[in-house]
N, C-alpha and C positions, 0 to 999 in steps of 0.2 A: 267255298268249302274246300279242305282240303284233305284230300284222305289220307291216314296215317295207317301204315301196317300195323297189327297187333304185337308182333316180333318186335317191333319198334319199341313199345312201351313197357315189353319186356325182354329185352338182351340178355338177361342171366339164364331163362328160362329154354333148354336146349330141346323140350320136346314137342317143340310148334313148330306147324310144319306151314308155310307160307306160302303159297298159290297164285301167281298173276298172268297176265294175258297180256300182249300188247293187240290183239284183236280189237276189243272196245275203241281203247286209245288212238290206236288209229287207223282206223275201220282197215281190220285185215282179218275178217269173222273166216275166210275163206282158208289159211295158211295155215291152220292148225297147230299155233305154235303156242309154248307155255312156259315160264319160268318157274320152278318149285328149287324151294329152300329149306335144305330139311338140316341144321347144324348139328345135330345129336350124330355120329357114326354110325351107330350099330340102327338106329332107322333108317341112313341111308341106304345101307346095307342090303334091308330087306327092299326097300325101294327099287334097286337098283333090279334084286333078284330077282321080284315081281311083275316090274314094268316092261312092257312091249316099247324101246325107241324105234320108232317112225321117222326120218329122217329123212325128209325133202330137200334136197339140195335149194331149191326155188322159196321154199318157204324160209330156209337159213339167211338166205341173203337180203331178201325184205325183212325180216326180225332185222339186222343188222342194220341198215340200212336207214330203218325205223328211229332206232333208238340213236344211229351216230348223225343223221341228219333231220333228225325232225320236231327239234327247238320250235322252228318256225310253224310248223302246224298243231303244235300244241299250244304257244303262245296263242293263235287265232292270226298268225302273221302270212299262215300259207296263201296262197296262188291256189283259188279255186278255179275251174276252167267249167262252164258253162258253153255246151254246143246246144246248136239249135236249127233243126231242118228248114233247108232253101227255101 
């Protein structure tokens, strides 16, 4: 199954505002980080006016990190490590 954003299947349409997480993706529920897409101006506008940014330095750099090396653990290719008491 493959999920498609709605924005996707409509690109003309400039006042969807598109909400994603890499949390789920790759278990980072704890980093409180979020991508929103809001392509209309004058809503980002008031977004911008609105929203409190929270800005973790620690949480930026796993977003990052996330999404430029983690091919392989979305594939199902990553290195899971398994510890187990002596």
């Amino acid at each position: 199954m493959v999920h498609t954003p709605l924005a996707k299947l409509y690109p003309e349409y400039d006042k969807l505002i598109t909400c994603m997480a890499p949390s789920k993706t790759f278990n980072m529920a704890g980093f409180m980080m979020s991508n929103i897409i809001i392509p209309n101006s004058d809503l980002r506008s008031i977004w911008k006016e609105r929203h409190y940014n929270f800005d973790n330095p620690l949480s930026i750099a796993a977003t990052q990190a996330a999404y430029a090396y983690g091919a392989d653990w979305l594939s199902g290719k990553g290195i899971l490590f398994f510890f187990t008491a002596p």
